[in-house]
Structure formats: structure tokens, C-alpha cells
C-alpha angles and dihedrals in degrees: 000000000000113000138223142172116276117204087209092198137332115296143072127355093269089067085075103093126195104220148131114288118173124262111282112223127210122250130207104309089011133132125200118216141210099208118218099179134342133200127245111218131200084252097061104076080047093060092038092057098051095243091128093040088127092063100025111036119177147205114225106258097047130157109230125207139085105200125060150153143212161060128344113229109169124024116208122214118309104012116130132162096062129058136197113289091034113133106224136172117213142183111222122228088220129354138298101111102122089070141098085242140028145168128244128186083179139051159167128205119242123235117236084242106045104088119227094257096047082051092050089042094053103056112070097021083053088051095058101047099042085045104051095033080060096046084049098055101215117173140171123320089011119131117234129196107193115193118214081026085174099046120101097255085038100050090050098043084045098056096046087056098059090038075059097053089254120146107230129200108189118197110216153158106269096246085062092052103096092045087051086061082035082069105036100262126124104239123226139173133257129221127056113358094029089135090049096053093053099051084054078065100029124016079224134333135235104219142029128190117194108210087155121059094205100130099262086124093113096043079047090049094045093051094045093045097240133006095259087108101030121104144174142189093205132014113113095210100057102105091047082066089044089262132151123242103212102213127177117258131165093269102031088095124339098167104049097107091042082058113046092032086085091041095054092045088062100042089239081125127050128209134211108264114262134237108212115214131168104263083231081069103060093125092058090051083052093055091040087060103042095054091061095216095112125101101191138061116265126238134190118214117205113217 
């Protein structure tokens, strides 16, 4: 029998759990998967918690993970367009991903030179980006400040900015600064006089997208002269400004890995760096991430 990673009930890393699960099947318009690697998102311990519970109840005995890659091994009625041996990435409608085996009813193909890390890596960070740059509507000749610029979700976001013509100012920790101008963004520091150090960049800005969650939203809300086009991904407290919690739902961006896949493949997109662990070892990721101490993006490889 293939194996995944339970999350037996809500509550710290050591309640997921590596053991035996039966064989998933694929249903009409389903693929079947033989992961190679997925992807833990920050999501994830959140998840695992039970803090979202109102938006991501589970069953006990579910199979975390959004992000995932691999090889399809089994094609349920009705699909067409792919066939058994194809490497694909996919972004999962719900979860499954930290298992030997999981089911798609979406896909992109893998490019013979995008690793398997780099593709389960892609898939919920591109999302993001692609979703929240559309809900903010940044266009051409705009100035961005992205918050958390050197995270997974703020290095892709960033990028496609400037691929758009959009002047980017990225906060982030010193020892990011120089990958922030690597990638065409204008660094910045966190912490007090945030806002004055952007204004010494941008008189203001029109746009702010939160991929941090570290508490900069009034300083955010000060510099784009309200808080209609800031965003964040993760601050709590954002409802409580009159800010907008970006959060993935089926239409919020359905193409973006369609999109960035090429991208990646051409090197024409960078990623975060990975940080590779046994997917046996999932608590341990959990606890890696938790502890926020990591500076890569975390990565889960099957058997």
C-alpha cells in the first residue's frame, strides 16, 4: 500500500503522522499521480493547527499539502490531453499533496529542465502572485511595494511586475537586499520608518501587496493613501484596517502556472531557493517552519 502523511487530529507537527493509506483512484476527469516532491506552504501549520478550520475543515486522516509534482500513473473517464509517463505540476483544489499518491483534476506539463523541487515549488507561491497582482490591479508605470519581497509568493510577484513595467520597491531583511536589485526591485527595510524610507524612493506608492504578515499594514495603508489597493496574504489583522485578505479560490487565478511554467523553463523566472526534506519527515518541516528561522522554501521529497 502507498503511503502519506496523516494529520491524525488538529494540534502540533508530531500529529502527522507517515503510514500506510489505500490506493486513491481517479475519478472522471481525474489524474492519478506518482509524487516526486510537494511543496509546504505557510499555509500549511495553520491548517494543521486548526486555526482555519472555518475555511479548511478536516476530517482526521487528512493529506495535507497544496502544491505538488510529478508523474501521472493512472487517467480516470473522460481525461484527455495527457497520457501515462507525462511529468506534470499541479495546484491542488484542496489538499493531498504529502503523499506517495495523489489525485489532479488539473495540470501543467513539466519541462525536461525544471527539477522536481523548483515544479512543487511553482504552483501555490505563482498563484498568489498572479492572483493578488490581478485583484490589485497594477499596471504599467505604477509604483509596488511588496512586503516580504524575498519570500516564495514576494520574489515571483516581484518579477512579474517588473516583466509588467512596474516599478517595484521590495521590503525586505538586509541580507535579501541585494536579491531584491538582482530582480529588478528597489530594497528596502522593514521595521520603524518604513514609510519614510519609501517616500525617500516614491513620494507614495499605488499599490501594496502584503506577502508577509509582519505588521507593516499602517505604514501600507499611510503610503497608498488608503487601504482600497493594499493587500495581504497574511496579516490577521487585516479586516480589522479595512484591508483585504487575498485568499486562493478556484477563479482567483487558474492560469498562473500555465503561465510561469515557461517562464521558469527559460530562466526568464527565478525561484526561492529549496530546502529538500524526506516527505517522512513532514513534522519536522512543520517545525522547521514554525520556528521562522528558515530562508527557503521548503520542499517535501516522496520515496
Amino acid at each position: 500500500m502507498p503511503k502519506a502523511v496523516i494529520l491524525t487530529r488538529y494540534g502540533p507537527p508530531d500529529f502527522l503522522v507517515w503510514k500506510e493509506v489505500p490506493m486513491p483512484e481517479p475519478q472522471a476527469g481525474q489524474v492519478r499521480i506518482r509524487v516526486k516532491a510537494a511543496g509546504v506552504s505557510p499555509t500549511d501549520p495553520k491548517i494543521r493547527r486548526g486555526d482555519l478550520k472555518a475555511v479548511f475543515p478536516l476530517p482526521a486522516g487528512a493529506v495535507l499539502g497544496f502544491e505538488a509534482a510529478g508523474v501521472v500513473d493512472a487517467l480516470g473517464p473522460g481525461v484527455s490531453g495527457v497520457v501515462e509517463g507525462d511529468e506534470v505540476a499541479w495546484l491542488l483544489p484542496g489538499l493531498g499533496g504529502y503523499g506517495e499518491y495523489a489525485l489532479a483534476s488539473s495540470w501543467t506539463a513539466k519541462p525536461p529542465n525544471v527539477s522536481w523541487s523548483e515544479a512543487a515549488a511553482l504552483p501555490s507561491s505563482a498563484e498568489a502572485a498572479v492572483g493578488i497582482l490581478k485583484q490589485l490591479a497594477v499596471a504599467k508605470g505604477e509604483t509596488l511595494l511588496v512586503l516580504g519581497a524575498a519570500g516564495s509568493v514576494g520574489v515571483i510577484a516581484m518579477q512579474l511586475a517588473v516583466r509588467q513595467g512596474v516599478t517595484v520597491i521590495g521590503a525586505a531583511s538586509p541580507r535579501d537586499h541585494e536579491l531584491v536589485r538582482e530582480l529588478g526591485g528597489i530594497p528596502v527595510g522593514y521595521g520603524p520608518g518604513l514609510s519614510d524610507r519609501v517616500r525617500a524612493i516614491s513620494p507614495s506608492v499605488d499599490a501594496v501587496l502584503d506577502a508577509a504578515g509582519k505588521g507593516q499594514l499602517p505604514d501600507a495603508i499611510t503610503l497608498a493613501g488608503g487601504p482600497a489597493r493594499v493587500m495581504t496574504l497574511a496579516d490577521e489583522h487585516a479586516a480589522g484596517l479595512g484591508v483585504a485578505l487575498s485568499a486562493p479560490t478556484p477563479d482567483r487565478a487558474p492560469e498562473a502556472v500555465d503561465q510561469t511554467m515557461p517562464l521558469l523553463a527559460s530562466g526568464a523566472l527565478r525561484l526561492r531557493h529549496q530546502r529538500r526534506l524526506p516527505m517522512a519527515k513532514a513534522a519536522e518541516a512543520h517545525r522547521l517552519l514554525e520556528g521562522g528561522q528558515v530562508h527557503e522554501k521548503l520542499v517535501l521529497d516522496a520515496p
